[in-house]
C-alpha positions in Angstrom: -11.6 -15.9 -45.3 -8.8 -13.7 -43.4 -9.4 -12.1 -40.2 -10.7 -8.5 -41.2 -9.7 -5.5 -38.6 -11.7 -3.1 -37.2 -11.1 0.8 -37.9 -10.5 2.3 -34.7 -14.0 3.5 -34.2 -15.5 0.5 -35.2 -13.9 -0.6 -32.3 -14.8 1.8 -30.0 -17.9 1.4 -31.2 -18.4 -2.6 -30.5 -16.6 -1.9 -26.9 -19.2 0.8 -25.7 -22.1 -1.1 -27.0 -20.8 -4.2 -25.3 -20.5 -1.9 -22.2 -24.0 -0.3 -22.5 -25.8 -3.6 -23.1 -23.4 -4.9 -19.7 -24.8 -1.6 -17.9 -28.6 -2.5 -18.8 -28.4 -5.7 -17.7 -27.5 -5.0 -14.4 -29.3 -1.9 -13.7 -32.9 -3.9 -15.1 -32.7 -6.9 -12.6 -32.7 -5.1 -9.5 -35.8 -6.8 -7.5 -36.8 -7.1 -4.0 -35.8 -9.6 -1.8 -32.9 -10.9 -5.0 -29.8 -11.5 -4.6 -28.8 -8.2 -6.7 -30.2 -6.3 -4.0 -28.0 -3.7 -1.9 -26.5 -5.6 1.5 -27.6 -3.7 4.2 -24.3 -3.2 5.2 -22.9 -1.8 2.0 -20.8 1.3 1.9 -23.8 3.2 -0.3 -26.3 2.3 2.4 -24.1 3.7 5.2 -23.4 7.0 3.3 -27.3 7.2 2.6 -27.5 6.8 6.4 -24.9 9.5 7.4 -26.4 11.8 5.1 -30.0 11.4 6.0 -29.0 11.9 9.9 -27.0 14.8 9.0 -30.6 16.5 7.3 -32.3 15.7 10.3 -30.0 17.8 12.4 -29.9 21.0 10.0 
């Protein structure tokens, strides 16, 4: 049997679900103390930081 080819949103389609199922996975395994965790010296941490301080001083 041939290779059959997608229709355009079929393939959009198998793309985003891939993507979604990729999102998931990372957002589920997210644990204390794992390796996944945010580095304390991350960019996100520091803006959390800089923001925080700049609340305390309104």
């Amino acid at each position: 049997m041939g290779v059959t080819r997608l229709k355009r949103k079929d393939r959009k389609n198998k793309t985003t679900s891939r993507l979604e199922v990729q999102f998931l996975k990372n957002a589920t395994n997210l644990e204390p103390g794992s390796r996944s965790a945010e580095p304390k010296n991350s960019q996100i941490a520091k803006n959390n930081a800089a923001l925080l301080k700049a609340a305390a001083g309104k």
